[in-house]
C-alpha positions in Angstrom: 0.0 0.0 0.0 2.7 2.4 1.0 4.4 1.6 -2.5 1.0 2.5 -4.0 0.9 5.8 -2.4 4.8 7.0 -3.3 4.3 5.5 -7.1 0.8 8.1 -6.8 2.8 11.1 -5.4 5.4 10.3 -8.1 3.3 10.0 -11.0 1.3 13.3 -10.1 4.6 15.3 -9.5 6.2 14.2 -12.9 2.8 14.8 -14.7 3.2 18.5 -12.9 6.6 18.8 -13.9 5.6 17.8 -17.4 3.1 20.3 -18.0 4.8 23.0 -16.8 7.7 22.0 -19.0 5.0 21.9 -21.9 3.8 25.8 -21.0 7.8 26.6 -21.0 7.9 25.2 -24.5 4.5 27.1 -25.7 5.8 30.6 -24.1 9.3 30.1 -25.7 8.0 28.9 -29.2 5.7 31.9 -28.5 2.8 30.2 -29.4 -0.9 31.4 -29.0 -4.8 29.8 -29.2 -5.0 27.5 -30.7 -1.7 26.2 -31.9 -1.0 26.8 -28.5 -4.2 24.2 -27.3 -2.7 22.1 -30.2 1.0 21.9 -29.0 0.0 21.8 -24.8 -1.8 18.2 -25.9 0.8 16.8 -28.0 3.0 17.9 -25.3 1.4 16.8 -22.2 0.6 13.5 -24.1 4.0 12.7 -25.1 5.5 13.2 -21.9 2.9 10.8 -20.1 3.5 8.5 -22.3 7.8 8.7 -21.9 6.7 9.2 -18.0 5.1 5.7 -17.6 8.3 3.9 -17.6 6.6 1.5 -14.9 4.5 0.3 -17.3 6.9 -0.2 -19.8 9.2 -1.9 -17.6 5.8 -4.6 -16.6 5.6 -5.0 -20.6 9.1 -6.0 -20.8 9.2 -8.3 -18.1 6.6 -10.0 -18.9 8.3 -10.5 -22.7 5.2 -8.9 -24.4 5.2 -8.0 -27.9 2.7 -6.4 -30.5 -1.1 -6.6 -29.7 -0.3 -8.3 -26.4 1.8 -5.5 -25.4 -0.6 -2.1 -26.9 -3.6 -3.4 -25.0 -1.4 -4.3 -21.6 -0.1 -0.9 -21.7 -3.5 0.9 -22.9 -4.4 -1.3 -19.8 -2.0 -0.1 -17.2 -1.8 3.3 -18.3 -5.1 3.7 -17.6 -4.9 2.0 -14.4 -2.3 4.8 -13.7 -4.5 7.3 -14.3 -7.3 6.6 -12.1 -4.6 6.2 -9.3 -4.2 9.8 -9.5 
């Protein structure tokens, strides 16, 4: 449980540190409305996914591959999310 709780804290605090590192991005590219929408999702998205190393590291151990593999991590990244 206590391993729960620290993976929750540390999943929320990299998905902070993420975003603000996406609004960094936006302001420095200079970017507005809705390229700026546009860019915040890719952003935010692409740094979830690279952030959900866990995950990835289940996939692996379990030698999964392919099909098996998208729909485990579809799986558990969800199950990450509705942990935070």
């Amino acid at each position: 449980m206590k391993s729960l709780i620290a993976f929750v804290a540390i999943a929320f605090a990299a998905s902070s540190a993420f975003a603000a590192d996406c609004a960094a991005q936006a302001a420095e590219k200079k970017l507005a409305g809705a390229a700026k929408n546009s860019f915040m999702k890719k952003c935010e998205k692409d740094s979830q996914g690279a952030g959900n190393a866990e995950c990835a590291a289940k996939a692996k151990e379990k030698k999964l591959a392919g099909a098996a593999k998208n729909s485990f991590m579809k799986k558990c990244e969800a199950d990450a999310n509705a942990a935070k």
